[in-house]
N, CA, C and O atoms as a GROMACS GRO file, in nm:
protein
  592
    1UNK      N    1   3.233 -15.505   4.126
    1UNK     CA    2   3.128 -15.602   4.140
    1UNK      C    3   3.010 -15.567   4.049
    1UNK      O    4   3.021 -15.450   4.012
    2UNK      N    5   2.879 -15.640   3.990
    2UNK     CA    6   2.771 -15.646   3.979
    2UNK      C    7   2.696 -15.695   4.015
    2UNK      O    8   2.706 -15.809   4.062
    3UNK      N    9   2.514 -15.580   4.003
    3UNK     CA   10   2.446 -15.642   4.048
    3UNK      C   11   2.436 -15.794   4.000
    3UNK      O   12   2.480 -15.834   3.892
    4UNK      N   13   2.349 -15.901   4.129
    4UNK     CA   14   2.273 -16.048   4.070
    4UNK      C   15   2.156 -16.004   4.099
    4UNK      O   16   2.125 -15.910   4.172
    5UNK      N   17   2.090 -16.077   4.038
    5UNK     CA   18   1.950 -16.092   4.039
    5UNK      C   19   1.943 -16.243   4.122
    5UNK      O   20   2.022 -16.334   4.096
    6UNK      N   21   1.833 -16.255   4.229
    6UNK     CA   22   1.851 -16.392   4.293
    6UNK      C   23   1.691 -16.386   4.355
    6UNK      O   24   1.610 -16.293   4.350
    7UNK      N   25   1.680 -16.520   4.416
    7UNK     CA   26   1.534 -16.468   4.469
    7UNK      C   27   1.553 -16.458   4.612
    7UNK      O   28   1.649 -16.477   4.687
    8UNK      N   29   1.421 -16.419   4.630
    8UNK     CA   30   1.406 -16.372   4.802
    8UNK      C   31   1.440 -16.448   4.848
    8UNK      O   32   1.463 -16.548   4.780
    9UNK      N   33   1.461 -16.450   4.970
    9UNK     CA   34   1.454 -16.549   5.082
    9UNK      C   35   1.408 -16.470   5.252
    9UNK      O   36   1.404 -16.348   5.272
   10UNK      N   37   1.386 -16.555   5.331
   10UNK     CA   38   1.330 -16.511   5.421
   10UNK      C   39   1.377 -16.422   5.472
   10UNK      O   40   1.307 -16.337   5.528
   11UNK      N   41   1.554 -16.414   5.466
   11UNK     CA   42   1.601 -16.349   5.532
   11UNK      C   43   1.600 -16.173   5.492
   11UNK      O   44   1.636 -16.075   5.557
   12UNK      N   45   1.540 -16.191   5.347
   12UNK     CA   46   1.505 -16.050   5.313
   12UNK      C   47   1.420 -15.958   5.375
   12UNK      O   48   1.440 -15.836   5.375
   13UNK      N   49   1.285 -16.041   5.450
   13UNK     CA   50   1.183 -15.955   5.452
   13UNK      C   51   1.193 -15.807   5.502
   13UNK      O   52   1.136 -15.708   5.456
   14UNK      N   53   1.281 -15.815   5.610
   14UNK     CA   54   1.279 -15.644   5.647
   14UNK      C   55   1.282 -15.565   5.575
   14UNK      O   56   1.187 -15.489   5.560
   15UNK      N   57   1.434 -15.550   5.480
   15UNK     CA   58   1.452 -15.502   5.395
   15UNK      C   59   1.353 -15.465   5.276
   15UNK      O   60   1.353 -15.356   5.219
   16UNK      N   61   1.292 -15.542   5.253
   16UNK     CA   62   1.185 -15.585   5.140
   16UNK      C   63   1.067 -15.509   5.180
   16UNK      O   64   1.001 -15.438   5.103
   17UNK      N   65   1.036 -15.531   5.341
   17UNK     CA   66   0.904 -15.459   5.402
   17UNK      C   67   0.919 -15.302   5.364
   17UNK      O   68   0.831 -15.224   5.327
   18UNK      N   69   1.068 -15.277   5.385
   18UNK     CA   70   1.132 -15.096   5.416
   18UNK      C   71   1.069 -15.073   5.283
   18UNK      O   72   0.972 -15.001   5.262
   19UNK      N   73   1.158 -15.165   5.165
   19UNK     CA   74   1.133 -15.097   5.024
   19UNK      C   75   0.985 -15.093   4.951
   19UNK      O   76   0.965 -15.020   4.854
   20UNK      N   77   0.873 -15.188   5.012
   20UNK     CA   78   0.763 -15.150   4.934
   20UNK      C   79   0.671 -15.063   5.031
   20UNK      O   80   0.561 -15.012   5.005
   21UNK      N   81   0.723 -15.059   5.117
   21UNK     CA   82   0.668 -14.901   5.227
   21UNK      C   83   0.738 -14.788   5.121
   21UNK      O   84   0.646 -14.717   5.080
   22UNK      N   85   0.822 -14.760   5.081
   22UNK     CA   86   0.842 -14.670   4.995
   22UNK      C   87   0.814 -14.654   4.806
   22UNK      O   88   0.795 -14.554   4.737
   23UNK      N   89   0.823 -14.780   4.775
   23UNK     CA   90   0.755 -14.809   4.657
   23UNK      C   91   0.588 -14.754   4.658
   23UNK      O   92   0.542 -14.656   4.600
   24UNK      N   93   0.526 -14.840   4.734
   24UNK     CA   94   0.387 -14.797   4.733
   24UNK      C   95   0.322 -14.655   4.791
   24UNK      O   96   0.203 -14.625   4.776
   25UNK      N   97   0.414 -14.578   4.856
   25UNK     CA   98   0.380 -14.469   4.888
   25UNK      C   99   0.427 -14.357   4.764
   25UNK      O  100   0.394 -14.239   4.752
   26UNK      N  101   0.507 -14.434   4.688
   26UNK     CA  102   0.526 -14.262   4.583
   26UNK      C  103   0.447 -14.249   4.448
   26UNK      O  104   0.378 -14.350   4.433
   27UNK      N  105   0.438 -14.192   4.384
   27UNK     CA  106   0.334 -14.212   4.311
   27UNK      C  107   0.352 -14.295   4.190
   27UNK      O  108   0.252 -14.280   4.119
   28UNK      N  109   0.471 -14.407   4.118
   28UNK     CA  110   0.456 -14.480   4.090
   28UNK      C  111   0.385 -14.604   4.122
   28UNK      O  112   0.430 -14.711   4.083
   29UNK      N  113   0.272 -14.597   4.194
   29UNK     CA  114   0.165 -14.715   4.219
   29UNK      C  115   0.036 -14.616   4.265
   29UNK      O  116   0.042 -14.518   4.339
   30UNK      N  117  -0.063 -14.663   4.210
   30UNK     CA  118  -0.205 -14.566   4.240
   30UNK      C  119  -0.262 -14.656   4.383
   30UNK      O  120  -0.384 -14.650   4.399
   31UNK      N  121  -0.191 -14.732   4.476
   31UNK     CA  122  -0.243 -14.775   4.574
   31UNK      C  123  -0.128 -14.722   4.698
   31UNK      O  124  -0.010 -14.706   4.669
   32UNK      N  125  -0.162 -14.707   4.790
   32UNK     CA  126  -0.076 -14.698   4.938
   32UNK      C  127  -0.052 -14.831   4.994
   32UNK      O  128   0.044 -14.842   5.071
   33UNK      N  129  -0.124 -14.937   4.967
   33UNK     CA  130  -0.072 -15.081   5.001
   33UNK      C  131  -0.121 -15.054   5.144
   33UNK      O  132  -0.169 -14.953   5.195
   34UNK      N  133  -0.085 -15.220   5.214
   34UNK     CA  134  -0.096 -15.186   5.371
   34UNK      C  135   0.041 -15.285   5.402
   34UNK      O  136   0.118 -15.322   5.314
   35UNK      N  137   0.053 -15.317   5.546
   35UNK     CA  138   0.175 -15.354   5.603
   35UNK      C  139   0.086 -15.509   5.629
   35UNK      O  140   0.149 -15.592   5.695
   36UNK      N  141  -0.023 -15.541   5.592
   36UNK     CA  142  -0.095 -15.661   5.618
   36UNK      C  143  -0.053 -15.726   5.473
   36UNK      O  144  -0.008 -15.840   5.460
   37UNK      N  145  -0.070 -15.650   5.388
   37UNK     CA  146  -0.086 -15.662   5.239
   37UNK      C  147   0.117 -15.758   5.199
   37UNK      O  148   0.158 -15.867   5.160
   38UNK      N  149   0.169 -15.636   5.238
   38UNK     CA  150   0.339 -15.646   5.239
   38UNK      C  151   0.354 -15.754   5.290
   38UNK      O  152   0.402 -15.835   5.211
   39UNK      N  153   0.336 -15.792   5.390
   39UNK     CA  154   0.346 -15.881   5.442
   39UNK      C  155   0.294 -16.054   5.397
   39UNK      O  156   0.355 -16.161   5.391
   40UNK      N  157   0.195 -16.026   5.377
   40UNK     CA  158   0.104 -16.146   5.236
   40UNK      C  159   0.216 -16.164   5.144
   40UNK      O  160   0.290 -16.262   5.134
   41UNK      N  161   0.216 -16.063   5.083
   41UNK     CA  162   0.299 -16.049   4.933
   41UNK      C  163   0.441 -16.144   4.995
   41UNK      O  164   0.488 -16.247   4.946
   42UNK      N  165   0.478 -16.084   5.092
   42UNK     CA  166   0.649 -16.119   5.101
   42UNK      C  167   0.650 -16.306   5.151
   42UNK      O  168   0.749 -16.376   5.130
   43UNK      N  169   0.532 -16.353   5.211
   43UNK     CA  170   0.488 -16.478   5.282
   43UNK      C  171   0.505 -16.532   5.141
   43UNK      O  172   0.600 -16.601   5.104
   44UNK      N  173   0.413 -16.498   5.075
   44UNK     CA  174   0.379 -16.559   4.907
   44UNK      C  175   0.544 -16.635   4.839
   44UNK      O  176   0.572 -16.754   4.823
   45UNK      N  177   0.638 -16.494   4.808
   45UNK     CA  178   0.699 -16.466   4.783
   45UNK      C  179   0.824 -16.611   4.831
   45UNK      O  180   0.873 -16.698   4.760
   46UNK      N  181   0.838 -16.586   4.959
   46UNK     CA  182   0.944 -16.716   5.023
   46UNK      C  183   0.869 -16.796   5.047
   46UNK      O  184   0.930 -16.896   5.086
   47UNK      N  185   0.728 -16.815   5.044
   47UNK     CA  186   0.654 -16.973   5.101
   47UNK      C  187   0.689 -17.036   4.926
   47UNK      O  188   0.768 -17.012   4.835
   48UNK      N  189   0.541 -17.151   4.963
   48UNK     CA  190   0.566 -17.222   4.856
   48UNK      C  191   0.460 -17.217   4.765
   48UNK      O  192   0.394 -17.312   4.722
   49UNK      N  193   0.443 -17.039   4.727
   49UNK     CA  194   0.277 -17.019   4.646
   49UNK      C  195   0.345 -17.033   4.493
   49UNK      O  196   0.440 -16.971   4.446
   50UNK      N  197   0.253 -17.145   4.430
   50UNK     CA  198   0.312 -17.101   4.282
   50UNK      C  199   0.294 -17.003   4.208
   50UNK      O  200   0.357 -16.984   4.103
   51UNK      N  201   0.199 -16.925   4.258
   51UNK     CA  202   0.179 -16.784   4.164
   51UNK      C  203   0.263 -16.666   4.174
   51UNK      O  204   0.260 -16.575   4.092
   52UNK      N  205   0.341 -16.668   4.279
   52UNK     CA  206   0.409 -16.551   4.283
   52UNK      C  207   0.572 -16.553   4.317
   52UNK      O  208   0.613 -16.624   4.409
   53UNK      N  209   0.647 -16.485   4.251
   53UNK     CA  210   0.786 -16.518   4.283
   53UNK      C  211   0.856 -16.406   4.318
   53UNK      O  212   0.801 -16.317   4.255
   54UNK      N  213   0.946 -16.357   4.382
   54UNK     CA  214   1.058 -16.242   4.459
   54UNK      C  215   1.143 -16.285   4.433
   54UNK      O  216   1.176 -16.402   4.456
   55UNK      N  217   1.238 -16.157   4.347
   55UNK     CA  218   1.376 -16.149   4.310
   55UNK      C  219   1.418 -16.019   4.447
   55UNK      O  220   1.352 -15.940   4.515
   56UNK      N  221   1.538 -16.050   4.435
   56UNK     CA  222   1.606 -15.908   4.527
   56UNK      C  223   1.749 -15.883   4.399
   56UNK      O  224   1.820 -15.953   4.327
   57UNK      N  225   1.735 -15.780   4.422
   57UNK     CA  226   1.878 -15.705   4.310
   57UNK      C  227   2.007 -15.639   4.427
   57UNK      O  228   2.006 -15.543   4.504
   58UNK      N  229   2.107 -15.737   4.397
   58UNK     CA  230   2.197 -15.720   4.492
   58UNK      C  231   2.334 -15.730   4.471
   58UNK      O  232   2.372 -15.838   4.426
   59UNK      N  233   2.431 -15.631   4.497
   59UNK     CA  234   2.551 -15.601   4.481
   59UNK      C  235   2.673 -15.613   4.611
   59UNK      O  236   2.694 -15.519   4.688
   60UNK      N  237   2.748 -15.747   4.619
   60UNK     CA  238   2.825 -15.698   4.756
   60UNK      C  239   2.686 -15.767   4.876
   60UNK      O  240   2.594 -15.846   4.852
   61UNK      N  241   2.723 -15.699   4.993
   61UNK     CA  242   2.615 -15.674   5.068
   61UNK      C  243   2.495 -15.564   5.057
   61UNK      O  244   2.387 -15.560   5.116
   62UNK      N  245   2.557 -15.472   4.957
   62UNK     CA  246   2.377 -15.418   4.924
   62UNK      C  247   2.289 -15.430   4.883
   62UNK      O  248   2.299 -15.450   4.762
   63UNK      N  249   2.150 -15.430   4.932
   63UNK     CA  250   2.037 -15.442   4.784
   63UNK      C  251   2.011 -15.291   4.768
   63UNK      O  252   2.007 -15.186   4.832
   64UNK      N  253   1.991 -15.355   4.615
   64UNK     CA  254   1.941 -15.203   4.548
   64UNK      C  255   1.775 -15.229   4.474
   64UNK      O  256   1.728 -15.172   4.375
   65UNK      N  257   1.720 -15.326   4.555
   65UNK     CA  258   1.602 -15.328   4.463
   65UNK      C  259   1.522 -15.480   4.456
   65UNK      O  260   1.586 -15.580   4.490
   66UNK      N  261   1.435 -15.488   4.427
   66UNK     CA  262   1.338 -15.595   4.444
   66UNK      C  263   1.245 -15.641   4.354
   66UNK      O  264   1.222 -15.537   4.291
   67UNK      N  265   1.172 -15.731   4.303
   67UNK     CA  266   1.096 -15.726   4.213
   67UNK      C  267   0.995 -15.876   4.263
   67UNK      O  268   1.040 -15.977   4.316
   68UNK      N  269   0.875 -15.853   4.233
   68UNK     CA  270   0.762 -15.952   4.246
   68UNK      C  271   0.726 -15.976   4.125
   68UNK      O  272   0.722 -15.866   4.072
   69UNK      N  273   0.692 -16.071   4.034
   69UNK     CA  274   0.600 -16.124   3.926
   69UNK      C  275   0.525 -16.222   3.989
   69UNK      O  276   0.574 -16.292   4.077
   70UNK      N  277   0.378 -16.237   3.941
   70UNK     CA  278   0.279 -16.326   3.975
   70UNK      C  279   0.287 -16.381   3.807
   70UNK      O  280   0.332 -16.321   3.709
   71UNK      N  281   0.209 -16.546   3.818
   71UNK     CA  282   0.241 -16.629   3.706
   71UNK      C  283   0.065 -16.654   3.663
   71UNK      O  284   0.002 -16.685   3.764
   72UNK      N  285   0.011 -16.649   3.585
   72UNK     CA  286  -0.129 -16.625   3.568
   72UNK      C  287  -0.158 -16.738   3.340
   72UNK      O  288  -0.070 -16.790   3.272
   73UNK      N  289  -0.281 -16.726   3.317
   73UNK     CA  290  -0.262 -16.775   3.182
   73UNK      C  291  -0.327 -16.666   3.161
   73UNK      O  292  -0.388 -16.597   3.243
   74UNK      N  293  -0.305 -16.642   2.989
   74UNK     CA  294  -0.386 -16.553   2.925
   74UNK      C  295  -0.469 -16.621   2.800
   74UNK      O  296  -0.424 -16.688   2.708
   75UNK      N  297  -0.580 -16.588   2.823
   75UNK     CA  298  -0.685 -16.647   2.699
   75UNK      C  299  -0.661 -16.634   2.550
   75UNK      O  300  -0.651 -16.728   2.471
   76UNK      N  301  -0.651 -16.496   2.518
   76UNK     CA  302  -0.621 -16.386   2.461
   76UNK      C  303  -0.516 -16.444   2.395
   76UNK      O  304  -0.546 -16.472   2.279
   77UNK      N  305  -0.356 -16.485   2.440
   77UNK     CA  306  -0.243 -16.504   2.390
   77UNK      C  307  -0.268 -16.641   2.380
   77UNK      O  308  -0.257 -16.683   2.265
   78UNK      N  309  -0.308 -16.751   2.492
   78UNK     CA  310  -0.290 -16.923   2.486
   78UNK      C  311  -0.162 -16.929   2.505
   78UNK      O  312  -0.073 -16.978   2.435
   79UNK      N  313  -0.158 -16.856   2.643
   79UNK     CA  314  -0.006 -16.938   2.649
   79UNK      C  315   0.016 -16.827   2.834
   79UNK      O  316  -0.027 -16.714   2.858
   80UNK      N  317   0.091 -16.916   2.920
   80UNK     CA  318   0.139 -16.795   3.028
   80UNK      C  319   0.135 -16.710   3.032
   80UNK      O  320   0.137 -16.665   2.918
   81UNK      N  321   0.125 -16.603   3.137
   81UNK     CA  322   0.141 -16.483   3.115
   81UNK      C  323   0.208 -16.445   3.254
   81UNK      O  324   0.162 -16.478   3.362
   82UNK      N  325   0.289 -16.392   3.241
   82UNK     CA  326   0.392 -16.313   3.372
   82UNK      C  327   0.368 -16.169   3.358
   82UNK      O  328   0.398 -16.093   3.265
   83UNK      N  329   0.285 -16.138   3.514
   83UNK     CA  330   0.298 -15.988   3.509
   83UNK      C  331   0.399 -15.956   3.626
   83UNK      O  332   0.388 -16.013   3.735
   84UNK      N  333   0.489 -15.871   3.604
   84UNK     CA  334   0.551 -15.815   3.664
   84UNK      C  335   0.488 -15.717   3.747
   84UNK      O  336   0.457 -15.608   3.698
   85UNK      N  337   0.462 -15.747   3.884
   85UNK     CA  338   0.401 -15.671   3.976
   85UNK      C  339   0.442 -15.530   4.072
   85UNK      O  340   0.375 -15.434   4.107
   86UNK      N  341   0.601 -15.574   4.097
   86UNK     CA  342   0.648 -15.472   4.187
   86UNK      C  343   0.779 -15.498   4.166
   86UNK      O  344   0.846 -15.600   4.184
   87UNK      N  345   0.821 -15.329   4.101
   87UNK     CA  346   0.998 -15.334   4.037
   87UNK      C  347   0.976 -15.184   4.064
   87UNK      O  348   0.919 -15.079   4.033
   88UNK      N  349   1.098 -15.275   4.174
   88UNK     CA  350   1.147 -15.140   4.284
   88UNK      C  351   1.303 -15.097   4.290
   88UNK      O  352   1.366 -15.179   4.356
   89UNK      N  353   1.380 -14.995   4.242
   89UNK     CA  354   1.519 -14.957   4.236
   89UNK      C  355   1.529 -14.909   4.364
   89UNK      O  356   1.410 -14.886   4.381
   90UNK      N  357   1.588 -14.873   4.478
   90UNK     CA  358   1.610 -14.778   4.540
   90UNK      C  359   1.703 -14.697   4.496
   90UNK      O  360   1.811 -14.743   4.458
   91UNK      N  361   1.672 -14.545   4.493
   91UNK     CA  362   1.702 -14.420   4.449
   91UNK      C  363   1.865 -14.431   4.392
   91UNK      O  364   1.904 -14.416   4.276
   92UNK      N  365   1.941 -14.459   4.506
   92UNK     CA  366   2.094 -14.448   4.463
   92UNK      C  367   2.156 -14.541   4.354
   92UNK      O  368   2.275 -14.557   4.326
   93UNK      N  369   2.055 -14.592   4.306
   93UNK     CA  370   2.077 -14.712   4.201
   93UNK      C  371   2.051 -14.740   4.085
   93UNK      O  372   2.096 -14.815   3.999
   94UNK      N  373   1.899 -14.603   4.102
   94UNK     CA  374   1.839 -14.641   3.921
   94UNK      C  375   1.929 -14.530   3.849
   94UNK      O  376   2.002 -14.436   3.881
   95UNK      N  377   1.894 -14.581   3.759
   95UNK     CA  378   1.997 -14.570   3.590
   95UNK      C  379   2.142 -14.638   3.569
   95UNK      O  380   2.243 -14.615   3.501
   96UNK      N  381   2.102 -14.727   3.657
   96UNK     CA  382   2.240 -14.780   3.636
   96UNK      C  383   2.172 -14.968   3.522
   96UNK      O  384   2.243 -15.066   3.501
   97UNK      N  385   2.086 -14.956   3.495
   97UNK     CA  386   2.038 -15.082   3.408
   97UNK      C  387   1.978 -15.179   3.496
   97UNK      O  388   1.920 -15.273   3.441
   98UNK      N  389   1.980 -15.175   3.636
   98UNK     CA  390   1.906 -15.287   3.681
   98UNK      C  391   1.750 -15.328   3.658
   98UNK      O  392   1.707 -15.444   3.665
   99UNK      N  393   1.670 -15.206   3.629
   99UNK     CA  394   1.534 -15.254   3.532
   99UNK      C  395   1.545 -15.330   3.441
   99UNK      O  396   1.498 -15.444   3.435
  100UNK      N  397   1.620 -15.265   3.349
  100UNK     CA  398   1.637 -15.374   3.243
  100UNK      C  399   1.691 -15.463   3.237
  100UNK      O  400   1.650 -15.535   3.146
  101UNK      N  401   1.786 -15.509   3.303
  101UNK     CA  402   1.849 -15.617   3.313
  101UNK      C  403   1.729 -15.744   3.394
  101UNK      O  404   1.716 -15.859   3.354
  102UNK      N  405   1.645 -15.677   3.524
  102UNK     CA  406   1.554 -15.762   3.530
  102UNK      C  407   1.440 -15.821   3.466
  102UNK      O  408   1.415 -15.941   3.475
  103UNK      N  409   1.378 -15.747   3.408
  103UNK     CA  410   1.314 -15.743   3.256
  103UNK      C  411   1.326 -15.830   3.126
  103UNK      O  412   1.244 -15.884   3.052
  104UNK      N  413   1.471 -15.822   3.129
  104UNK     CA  414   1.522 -15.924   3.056
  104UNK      C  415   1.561 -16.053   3.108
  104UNK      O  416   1.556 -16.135   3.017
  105UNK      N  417   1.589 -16.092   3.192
  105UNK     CA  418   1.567 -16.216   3.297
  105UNK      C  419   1.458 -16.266   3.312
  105UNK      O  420   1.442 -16.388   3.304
  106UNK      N  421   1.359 -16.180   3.337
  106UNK     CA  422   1.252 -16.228   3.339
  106UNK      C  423   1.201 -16.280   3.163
  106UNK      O  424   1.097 -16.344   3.150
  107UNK      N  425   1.247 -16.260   3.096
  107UNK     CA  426   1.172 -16.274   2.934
  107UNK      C  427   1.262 -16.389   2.939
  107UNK      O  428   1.190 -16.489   2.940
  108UNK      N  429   1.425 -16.434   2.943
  108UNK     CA  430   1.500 -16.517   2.920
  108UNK      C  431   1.427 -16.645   3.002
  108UNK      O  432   1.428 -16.756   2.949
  109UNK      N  433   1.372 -16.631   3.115
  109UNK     CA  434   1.376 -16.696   3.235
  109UNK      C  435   1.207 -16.788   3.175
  109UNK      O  436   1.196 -16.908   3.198
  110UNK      N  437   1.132 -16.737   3.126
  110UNK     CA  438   1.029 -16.748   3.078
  110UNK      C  439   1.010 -16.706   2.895
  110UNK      O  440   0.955 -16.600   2.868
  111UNK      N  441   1.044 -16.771   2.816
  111UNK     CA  442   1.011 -16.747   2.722
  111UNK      C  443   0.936 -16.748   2.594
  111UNK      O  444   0.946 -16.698   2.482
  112UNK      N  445   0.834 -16.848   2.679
  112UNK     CA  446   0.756 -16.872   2.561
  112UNK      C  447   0.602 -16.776   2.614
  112UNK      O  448   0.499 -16.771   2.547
  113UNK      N  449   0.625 -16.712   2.741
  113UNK     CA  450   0.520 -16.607   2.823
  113UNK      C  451   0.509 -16.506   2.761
  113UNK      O  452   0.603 -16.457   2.699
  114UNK      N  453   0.398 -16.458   2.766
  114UNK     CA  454   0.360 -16.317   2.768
  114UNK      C  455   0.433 -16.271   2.868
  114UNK      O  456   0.465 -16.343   2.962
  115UNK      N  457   0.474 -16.116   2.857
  115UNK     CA  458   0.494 -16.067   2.958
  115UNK      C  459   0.398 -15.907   2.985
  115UNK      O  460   0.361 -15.831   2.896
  116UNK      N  461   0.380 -15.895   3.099
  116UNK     CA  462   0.283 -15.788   3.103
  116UNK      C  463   0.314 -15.641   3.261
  116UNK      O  464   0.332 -15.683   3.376
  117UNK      N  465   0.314 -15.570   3.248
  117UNK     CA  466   0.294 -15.484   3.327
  117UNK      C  467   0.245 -15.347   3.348
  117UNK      O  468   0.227 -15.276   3.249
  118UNK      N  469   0.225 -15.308   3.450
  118UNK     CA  470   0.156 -15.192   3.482
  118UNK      C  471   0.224 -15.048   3.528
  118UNK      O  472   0.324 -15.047   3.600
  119UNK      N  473   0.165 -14.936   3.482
  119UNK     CA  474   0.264 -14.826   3.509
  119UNK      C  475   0.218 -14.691   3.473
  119UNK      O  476   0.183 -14.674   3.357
  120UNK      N  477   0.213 -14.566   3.579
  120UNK     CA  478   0.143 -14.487   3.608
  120UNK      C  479   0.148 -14.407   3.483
  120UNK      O  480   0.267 -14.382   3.464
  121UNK      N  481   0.064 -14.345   3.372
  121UNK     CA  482   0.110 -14.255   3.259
  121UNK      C  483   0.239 -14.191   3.308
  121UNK      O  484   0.346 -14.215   3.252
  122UNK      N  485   0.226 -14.100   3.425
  122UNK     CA  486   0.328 -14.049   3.461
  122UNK      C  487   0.440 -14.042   3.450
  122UNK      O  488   0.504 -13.940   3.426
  123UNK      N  489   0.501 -14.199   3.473
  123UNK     CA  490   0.566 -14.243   3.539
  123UNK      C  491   0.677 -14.243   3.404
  123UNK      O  492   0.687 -14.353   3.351
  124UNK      N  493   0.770 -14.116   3.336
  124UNK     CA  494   0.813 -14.140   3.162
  124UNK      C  495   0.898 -14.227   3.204
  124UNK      O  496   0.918 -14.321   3.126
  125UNK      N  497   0.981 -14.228   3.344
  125UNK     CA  498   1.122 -14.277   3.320
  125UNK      C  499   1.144 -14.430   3.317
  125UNK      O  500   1.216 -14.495   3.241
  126UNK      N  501   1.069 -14.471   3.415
  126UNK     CA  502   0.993 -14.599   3.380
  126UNK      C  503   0.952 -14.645   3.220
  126UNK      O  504   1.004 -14.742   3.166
  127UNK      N  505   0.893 -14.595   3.182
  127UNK     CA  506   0.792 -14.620   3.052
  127UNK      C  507   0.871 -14.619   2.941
  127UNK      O  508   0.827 -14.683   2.845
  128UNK      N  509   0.998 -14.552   2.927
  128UNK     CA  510   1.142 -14.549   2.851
  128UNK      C  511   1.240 -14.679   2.864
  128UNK      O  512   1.319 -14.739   2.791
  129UNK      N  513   1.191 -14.687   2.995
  129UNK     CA  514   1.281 -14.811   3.023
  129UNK      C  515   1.216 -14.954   2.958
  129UNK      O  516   1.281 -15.055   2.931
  130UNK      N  517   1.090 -14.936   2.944
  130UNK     CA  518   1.001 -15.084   2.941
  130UNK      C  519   0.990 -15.088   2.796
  130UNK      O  520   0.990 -15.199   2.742
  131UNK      N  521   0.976 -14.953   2.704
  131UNK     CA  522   0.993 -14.935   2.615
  131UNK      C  523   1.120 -14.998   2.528
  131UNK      O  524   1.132 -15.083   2.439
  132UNK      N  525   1.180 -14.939   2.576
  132UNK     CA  526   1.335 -14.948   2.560
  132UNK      C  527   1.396 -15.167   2.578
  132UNK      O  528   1.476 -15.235   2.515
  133UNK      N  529   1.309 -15.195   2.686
  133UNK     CA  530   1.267 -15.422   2.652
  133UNK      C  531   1.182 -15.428   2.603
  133UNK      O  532   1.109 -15.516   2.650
  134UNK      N  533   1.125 -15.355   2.491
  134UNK     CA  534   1.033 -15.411   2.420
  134UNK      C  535   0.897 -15.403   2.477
  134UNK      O  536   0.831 -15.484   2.412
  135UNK      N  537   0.854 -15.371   2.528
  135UNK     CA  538   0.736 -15.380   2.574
  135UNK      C  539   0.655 -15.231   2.472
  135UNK      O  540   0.696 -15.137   2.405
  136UNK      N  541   0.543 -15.279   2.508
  136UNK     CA  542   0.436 -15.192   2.408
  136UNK      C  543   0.318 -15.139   2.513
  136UNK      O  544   0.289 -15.189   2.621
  137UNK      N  545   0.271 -15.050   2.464
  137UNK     CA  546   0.126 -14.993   2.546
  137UNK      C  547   0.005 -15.089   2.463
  137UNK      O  548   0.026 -15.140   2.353
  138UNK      N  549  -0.094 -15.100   2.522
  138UNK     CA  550  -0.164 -15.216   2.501
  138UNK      C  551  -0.300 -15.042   2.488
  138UNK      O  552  -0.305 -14.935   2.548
  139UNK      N  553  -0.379 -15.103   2.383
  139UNK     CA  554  -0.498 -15.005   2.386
  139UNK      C  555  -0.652 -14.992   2.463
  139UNK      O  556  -0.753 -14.946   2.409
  140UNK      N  557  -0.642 -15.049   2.612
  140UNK     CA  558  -0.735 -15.078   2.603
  140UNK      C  559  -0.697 -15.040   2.788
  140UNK      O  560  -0.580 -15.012   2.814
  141UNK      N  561  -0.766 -15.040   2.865
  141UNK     CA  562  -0.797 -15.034   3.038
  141UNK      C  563  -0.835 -15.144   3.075
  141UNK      O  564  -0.908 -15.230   3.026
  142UNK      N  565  -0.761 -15.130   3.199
  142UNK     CA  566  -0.773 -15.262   3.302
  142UNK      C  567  -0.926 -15.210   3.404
  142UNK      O  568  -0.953 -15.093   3.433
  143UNK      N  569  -0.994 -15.312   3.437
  143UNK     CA  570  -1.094 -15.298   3.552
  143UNK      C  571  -1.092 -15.395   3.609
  143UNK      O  572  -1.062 -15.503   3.558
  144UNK      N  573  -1.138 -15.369   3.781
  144UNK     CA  574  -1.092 -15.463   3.927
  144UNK      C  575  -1.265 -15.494   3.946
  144UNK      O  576  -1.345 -15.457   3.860
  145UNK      N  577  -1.306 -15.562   4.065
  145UNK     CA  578  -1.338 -15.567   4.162
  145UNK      C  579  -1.317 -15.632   4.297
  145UNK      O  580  -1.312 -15.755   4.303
  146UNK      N  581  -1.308 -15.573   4.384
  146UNK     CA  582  -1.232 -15.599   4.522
  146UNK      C  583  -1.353 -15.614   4.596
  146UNK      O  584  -1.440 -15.528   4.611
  147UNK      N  585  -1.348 -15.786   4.662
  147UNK     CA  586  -1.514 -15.839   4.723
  147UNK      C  587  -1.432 -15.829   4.883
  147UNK      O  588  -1.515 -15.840   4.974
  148UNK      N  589  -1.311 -15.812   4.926
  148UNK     CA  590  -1.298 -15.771   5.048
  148UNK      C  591  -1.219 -15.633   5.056
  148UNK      O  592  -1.198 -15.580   5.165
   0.00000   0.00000   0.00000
């Protein structure tokens, strides 16, 4: 069998809840997230928000993984911009290409977008991989402010 790439559906959320309780706790993400937050995200995700979309990566009856992109414009480019928010392997699964293969779905799936994402210096094995679809380091820092 191979993995598909497909999107969420409701019936994911548990699963989905388990995996970004462990996504957001390791140090590929500089936030701990909350279970209020997960929960938003995953609502987003199967409701009917246009900004945000959930894939699940799934083989058989297993998933091995999940991914969120939010859909946003960029000034800068004049044209879409898709950031890939949360691309999550579970352990027994990465290196087997499912990053990249989502990565590239996502560029096929959207192609006239920017595509954009975020990722801890740390984080090489990741950063090989994004490298490795083309993606580039951008020269410059991101800044927030959070009014709640």
């Amino acid at each position: 069998m191979r993995t598909i790439i497909r999107e969420m559906t409701d019936e994911d959320r548990g699963e989905v809840f388990e995996m970004m309780k462990v996504f957001y706790a390791s140090p590929a993400v500089s936030t701990n997230g909350s279970a209020q937050v997960f929960q938003a995200d995953i609502d987003h995700c199967v409701g009917d928000c246009p900004y945000l979309e959930g894939y699940i990566f799934q083989e058989g009856q297993e998933i091995q993984g999940y991914g969120m992109v939010a859909k946003s414009f960029s000034t800068e480019y004049g044209r879409c911009c898709i950031w890939i928010e949360d691309l999550y392997i579970r352990e027994p699964f990465r290196g087997n290409g499912i990053g990249s293969r989502f990565l590239n779905f996502m560029a096929e799936k959207y192609p006239d977008a920017i595509l954009k994402l975020e990722v801890e210096k740390e984080n090489e094995r990741a950063i090989k991989v994004y490298e490795k679809c083309g993606y580039e380091t951008l020269p410059y820092f991101e800044m927030k402010r959070q009014n709640r």
